[in-house]
SEMISE-562801 format. One record per residue (C-alpha): residue number from 1; residue in one letter; x negated, y, z. Coordinates in pm, whole numbers. Each point is the difference from the previous one (the first is absolute). Layout:
N
[NUM, A, [X, Y, Z]] ...
END
This chain:
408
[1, X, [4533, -290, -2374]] [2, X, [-85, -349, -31]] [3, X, [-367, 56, -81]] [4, X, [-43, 273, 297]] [5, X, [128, -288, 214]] [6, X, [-222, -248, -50]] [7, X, [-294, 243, -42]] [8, X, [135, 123, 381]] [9, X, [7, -371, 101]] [10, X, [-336, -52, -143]] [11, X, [-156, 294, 184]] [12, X, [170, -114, 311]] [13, X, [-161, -327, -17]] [14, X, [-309, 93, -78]] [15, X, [10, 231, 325]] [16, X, [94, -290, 191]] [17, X, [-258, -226, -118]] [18, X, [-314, 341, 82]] [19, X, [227, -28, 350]] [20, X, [-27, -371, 72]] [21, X, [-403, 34, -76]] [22, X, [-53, 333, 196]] [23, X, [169, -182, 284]] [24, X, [-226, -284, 2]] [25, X, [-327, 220, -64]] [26, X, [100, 199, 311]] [27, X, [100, -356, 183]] [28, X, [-356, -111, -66]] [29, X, [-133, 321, 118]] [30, X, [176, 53, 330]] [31, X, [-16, -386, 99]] [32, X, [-422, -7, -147]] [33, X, [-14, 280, 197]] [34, X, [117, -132, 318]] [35, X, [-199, -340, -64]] [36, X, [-339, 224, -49]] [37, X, [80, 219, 290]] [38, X, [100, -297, 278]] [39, X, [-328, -190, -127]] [40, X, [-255, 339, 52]] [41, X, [178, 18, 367]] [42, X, [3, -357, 71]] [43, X, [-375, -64, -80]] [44, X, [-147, 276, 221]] [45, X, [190, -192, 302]] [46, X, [-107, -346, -199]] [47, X, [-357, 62, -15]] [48, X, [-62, 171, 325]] [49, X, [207, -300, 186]] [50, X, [-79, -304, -198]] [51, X, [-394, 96, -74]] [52, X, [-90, 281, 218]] [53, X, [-107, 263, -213]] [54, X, [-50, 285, 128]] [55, X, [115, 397, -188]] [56, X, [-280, 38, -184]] [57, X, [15, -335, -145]] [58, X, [431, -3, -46]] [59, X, [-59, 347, -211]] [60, X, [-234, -197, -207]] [61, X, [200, -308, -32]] [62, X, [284, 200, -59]] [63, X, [-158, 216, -291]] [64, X, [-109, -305, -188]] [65, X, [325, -72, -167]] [66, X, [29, 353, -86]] [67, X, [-340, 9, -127]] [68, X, [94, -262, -216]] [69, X, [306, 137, -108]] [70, X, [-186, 299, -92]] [71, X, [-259, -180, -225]] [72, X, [336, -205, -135]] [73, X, [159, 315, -75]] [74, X, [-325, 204, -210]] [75, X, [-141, -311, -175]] [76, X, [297, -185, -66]] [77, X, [259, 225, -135]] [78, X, [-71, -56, -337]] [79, X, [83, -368, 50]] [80, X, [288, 104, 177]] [81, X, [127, 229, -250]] [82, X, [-6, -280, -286]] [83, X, [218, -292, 284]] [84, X, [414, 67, -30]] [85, X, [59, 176, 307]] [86, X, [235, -290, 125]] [87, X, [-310, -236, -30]] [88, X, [-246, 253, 173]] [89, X, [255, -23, 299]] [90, X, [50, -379, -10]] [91, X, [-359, -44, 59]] [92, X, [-72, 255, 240]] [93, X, [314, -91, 242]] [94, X, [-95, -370, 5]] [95, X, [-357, 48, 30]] [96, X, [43, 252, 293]] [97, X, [239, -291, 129]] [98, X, [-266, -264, -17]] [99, X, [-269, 201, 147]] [100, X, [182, 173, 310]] [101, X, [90, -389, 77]] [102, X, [-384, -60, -12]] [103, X, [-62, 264, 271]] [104, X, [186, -209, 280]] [105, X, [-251, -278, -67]] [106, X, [-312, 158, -54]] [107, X, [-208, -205, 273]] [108, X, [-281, 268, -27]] [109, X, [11, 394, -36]] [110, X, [-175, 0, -332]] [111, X, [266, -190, -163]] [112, X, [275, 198, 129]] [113, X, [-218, 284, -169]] [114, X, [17, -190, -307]] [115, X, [328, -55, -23]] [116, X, [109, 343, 45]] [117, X, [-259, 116, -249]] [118, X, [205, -239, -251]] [119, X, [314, 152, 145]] [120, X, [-86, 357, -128]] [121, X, [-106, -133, -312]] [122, X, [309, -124, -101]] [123, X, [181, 313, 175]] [124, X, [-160, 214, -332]] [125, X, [200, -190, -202]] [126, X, [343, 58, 197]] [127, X, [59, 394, 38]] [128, X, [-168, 143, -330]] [129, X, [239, -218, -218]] [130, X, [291, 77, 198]] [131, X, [-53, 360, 35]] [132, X, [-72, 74, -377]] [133, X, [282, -269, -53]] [134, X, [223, 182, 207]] [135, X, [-50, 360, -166]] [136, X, [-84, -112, -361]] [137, X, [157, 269, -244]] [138, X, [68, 260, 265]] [139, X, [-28, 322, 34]] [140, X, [70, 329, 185]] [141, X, [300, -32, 210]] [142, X, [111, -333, -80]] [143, X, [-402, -94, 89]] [144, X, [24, 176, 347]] [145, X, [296, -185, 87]] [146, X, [-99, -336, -69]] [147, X, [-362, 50, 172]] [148, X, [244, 98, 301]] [149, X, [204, -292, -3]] [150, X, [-328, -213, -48]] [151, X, [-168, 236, 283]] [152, X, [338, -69, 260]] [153, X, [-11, -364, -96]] [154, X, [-394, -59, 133]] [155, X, [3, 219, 255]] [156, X, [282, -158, 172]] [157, X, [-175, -316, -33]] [158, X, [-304, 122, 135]] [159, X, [210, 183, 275]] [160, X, [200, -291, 134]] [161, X, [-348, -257, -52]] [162, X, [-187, 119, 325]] [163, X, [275, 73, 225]] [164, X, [86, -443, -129]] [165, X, [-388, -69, 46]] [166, X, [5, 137, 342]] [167, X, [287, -219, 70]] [168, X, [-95, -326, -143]] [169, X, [-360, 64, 149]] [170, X, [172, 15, 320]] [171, X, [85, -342, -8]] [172, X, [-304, -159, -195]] [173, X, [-242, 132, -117]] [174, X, [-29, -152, -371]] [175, X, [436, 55, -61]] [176, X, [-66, 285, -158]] [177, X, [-263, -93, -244]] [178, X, [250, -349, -60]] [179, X, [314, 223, -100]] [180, X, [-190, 198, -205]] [181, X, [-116, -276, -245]] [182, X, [364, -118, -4]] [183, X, [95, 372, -88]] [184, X, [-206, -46, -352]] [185, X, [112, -304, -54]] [186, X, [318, 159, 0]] [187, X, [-119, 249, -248]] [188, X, [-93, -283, -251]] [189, X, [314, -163, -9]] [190, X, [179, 307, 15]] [191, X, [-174, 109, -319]] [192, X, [17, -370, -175]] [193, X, [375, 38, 23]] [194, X, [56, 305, -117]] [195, X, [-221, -92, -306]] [196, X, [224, -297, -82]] [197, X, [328, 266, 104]] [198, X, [-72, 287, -166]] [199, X, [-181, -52, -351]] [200, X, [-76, 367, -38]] [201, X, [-292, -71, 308]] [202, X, [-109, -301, -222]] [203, X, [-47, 212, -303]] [204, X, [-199, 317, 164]] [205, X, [-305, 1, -202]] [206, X, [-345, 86, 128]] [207, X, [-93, 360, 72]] [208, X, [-222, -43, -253]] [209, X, [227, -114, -281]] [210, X, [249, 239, 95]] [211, X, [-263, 277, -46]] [212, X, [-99, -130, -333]] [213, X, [364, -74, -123]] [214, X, [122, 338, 70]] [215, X, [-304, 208, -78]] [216, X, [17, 244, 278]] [217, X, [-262, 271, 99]] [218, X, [-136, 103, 293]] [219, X, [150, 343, 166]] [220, X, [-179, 3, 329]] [221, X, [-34, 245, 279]] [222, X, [-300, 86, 131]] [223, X, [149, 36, 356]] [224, X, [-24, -374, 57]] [225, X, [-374, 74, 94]] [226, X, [107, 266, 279]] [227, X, [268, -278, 117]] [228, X, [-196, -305, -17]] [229, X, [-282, 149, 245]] [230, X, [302, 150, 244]] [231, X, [91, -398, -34]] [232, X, [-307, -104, 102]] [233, X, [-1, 235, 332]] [234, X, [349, -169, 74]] [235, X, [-123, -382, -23]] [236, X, [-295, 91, 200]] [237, X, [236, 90, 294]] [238, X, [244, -262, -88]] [239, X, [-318, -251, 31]] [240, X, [-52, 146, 347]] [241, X, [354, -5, 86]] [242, X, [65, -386, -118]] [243, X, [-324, -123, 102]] [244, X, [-147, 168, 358]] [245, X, [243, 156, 150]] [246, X, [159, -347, 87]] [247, X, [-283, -92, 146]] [248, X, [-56, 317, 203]] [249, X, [370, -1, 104]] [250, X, [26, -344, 96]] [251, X, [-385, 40, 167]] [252, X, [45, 373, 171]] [253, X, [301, 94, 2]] [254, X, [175, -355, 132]] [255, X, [271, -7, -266]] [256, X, [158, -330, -103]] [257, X, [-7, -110, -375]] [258, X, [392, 88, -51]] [259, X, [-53, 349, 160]] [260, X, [-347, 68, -254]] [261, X, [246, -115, -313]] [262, X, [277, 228, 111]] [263, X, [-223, 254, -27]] [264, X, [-127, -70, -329]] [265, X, [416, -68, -107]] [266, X, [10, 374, 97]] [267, X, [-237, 98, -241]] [268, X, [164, -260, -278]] [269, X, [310, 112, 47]] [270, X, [-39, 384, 8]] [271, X, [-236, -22, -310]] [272, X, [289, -208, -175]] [273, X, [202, 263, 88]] [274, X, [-221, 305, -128]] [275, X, [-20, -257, -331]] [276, X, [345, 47, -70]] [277, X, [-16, 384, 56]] [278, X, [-279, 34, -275]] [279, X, [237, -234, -222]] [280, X, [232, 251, 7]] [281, X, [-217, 334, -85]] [282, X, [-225, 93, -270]] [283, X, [-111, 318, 235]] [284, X, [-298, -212, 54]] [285, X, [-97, -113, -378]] [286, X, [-332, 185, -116]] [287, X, [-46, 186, 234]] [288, X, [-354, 87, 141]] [289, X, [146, 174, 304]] [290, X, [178, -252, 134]] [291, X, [-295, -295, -88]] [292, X, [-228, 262, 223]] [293, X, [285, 15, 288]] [294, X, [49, -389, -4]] [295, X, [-397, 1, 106]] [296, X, [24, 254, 244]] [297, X, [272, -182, 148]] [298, X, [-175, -328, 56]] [299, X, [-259, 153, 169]] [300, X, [228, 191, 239]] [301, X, [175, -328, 49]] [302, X, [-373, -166, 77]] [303, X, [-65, 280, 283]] [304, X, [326, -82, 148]] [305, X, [-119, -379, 34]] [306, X, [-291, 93, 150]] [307, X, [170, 108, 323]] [308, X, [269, -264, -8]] [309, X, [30, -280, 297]] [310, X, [333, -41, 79]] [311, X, [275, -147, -216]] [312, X, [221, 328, -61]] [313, X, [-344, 199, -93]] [314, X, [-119, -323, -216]] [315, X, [370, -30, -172]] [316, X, [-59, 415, -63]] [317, X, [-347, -99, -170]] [318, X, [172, -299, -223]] [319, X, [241, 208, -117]] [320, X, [-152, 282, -170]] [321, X, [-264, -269, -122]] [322, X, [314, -126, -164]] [323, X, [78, 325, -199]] [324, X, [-370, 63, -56]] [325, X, [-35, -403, -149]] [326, X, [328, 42, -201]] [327, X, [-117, 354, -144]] [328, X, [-294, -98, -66]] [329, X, [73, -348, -191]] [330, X, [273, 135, -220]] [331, X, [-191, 278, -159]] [332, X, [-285, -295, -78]] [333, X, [259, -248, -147]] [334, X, [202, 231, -157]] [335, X, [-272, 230, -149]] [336, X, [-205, -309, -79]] [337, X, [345, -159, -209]] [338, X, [106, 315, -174]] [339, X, [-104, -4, -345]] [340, X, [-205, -348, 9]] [341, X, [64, -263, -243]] [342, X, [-232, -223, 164]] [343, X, [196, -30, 363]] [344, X, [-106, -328, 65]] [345, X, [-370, 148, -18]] [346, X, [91, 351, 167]] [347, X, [170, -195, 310]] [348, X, [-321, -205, 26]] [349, X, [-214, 345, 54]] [350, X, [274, 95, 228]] [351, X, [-13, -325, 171]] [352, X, [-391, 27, -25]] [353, X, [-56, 341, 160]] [354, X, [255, -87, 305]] [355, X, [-182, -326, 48]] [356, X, [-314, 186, 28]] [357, X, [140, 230, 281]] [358, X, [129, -313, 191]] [359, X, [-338, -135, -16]] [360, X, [-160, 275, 161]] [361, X, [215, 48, 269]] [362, X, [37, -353, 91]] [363, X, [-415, -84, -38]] [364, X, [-120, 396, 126]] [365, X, [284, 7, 254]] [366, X, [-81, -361, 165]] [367, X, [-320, 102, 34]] [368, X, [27, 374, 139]] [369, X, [304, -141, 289]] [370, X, [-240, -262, 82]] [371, X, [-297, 196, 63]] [372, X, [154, 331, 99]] [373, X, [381, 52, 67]] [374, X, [351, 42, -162]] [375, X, [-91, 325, 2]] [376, X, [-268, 34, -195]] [377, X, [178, -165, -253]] [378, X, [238, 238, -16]] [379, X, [-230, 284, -20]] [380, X, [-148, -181, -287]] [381, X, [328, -36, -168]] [382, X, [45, 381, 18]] [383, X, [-348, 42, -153]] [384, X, [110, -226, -257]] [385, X, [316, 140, -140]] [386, X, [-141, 349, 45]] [387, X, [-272, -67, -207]] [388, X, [214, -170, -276]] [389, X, [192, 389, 2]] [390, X, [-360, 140, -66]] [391, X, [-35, -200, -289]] [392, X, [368, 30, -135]] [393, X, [-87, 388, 24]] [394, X, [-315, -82, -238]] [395, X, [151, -198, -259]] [396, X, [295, 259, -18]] [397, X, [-257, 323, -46]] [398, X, [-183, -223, -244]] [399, X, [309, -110, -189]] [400, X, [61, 456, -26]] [401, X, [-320, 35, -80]] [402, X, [-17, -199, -265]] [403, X, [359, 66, -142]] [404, X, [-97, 368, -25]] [405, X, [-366, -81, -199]] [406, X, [214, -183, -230]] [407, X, [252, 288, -85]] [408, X, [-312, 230, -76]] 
END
């Protein structure tokens, strides 16, 4: 009885201690996530106020950190995957920090552009080593409900980020951009104290080392391929979303800042929401159908933007965007996860191919609003994600064909 005590205590404490470090993983993520999300909002005002620019240029400016953080995230995730995870974080949060700060007093454009260049940078080393941090020895169900926690916890912060941009913007036009530096300083002492706090964060070895030390193999699905390009098609439209329609909103439309965040809350909020629903069902877990629907669906939810104006039809257009993102980004993070060793490196392709999709609807969407109309954007959008279904449909008929020449 004694010895089924303590081995109860043990395992009790031990939960406690995977608690108190889940807690401040998904801390870091919702309060990053917020920080990211006010500064993206809060520079399109910024820039267009304090230097002019016009779309074209903002969707440019805009895509630079993400082009970065997409060049961070493919060439530097072998690096990454040798730091501690707590040390990955410690430099990304404070560098992020410094450089936002920068932004406020950049006396030219091109330094502003540098700065946020050096922003995304650092960014690849914040959300690969949390999410493979996060989900490290996880699978199936136990998997799927930490990526939903982790999902809930940066979606809210992205959802609540505009709607606070809008707000602060309101008042000056550089708040925004100051509160979220603060915000990652917040992050880095957050995760300095929990270091000292909790000594089983100080001890979490590299993903590398952890690999080695345990000598797990690879069991990965080839699905991730199918969800990583239906990713894609969502960051393309989330680029769009985050990037011009403030612009056209504010511009055609007459809406004030707080009114164009509210919107994009709606959209936070409900894909938040559809986050928890996938956390609770495995209905969705390899299966093709489903992957195919989830791109269907985004391009039905495109078509209805293209004929929204008014705030209920634009809140209609946000919302099933929401359910299309959320759909969409848990098949790619979960599918990408399940069966890795490596997640560090697999979040960085995830991380990659979504950074990819924000750069070309930010840069391609800038340009198409300012030459041509919201409109055309759209339409574009719904070219996009249908022809991402087209080449899902390939890959899967290639995947048959070759499954059934290797039976024979």
């Amino acid at each position: 009885m004694i010895v089924i005590y303590h081995v109860n205590d043990y395992n009790r404490i031990m939960k406690l201690k995977r608690d108190i470090q889940a807690v401040v993983l998904l801390s870091a993520a919702l309060i990053g996530q917020m920080s990211i999300g006010m500064l993206t909002l809060g520079l399109v005002f910024f820039m267009r106020d304090t230097f002019q620019l016009g779309p074209q240029a903002i969707g440019l400016f805009a895509s630079s950190a993400t082009l970065t953080y997409f060049l961070g995230c493919v060439f530097l995730k072998r690096a990454v995957s040798r730091l501690k995870p707590r040390h990955a974080v410690e430099i990304a949060s404070s560098g992020m920090m410094i450089t936002s700060i920068l932004i406020l007093f950049a006396p030219q454009p091109w330094v502003a552009f540098l700065s946020y260049m050096a922003y995304g940078l650092f960014m690849s080393l914040y959300w690969p080593p949390i999410m493979g941090w996060l989900t490290r020895g996880m699978e199936g169900g136990e998997l799927s409900r930490r990526i939903s926690w982790f999902n809930l916890s940066w979606s809210l912060g992205i959802g609540f980020a505009p709607y606070l941009a809008g707000v602060l913007t309101e008042y000056h036009a550089a708040l925004a951009v100051l509160v979220s530096g603060a915000l990652m300083g917040v992050i880095f002492l957050g995760i300095v104290i929990a270091t000292a706090a909790v000594p089983e964060i100080k001890a979490t070895v590299s993903s590398q080392a952890h690999t080695k030390t345990h000598g797990l193999q690879d069991s990965s699905t080839s699905l991730r391929y199918i969800t990583w390009l239906g990713l894609f098609s969502a960051y393309v439209i989330f680029g769009v979303t985050m990037n011009v329609f403030p612009l056209y909103a504010r511009a055609e439309l007459l809406l004030r800042e707080s009114t164009i965040g509210m919107l994009l809350l709606i959209r936070g909020l409900v894909t938040a929401g559809f986050f928890v629903l996938m956390g609770r069902s495995s209905l969705w877990q390899y299966n093709r159908k489903l992957m195919l629907f989830a791109q269907i669906f985004l391009a039905g939810a495109c078509l209805a933007g293209l004929f929204s104006t008014t705030f209920l039809t634009l809140s209609l257009f946000f919302m099933l965007f929401g359910v299309a993102f959320a759909a969409l980004y848990t098949n790619s993070i979960f599918h990408g996860a399940a069966g890795s060793v490596d997640r560090e490196s697999r979040m960085a392709i995830h991380e990659a191919v979504l950074t990819a999709g924000v750069i070309l609807g930010s840069s391609l969407g800038g340009s198409i609003y300012q030459y041509g109309s919201f409109a055309a954007v759209m339409g574009v959008s719904i070219a996009v994600s249908l022809l991402i279904l087209f080449l899902q449909l390939l890959f899967l008929r290639y995947n048959r064909l070759s499954a059934r020449a290797n039976r024979i």
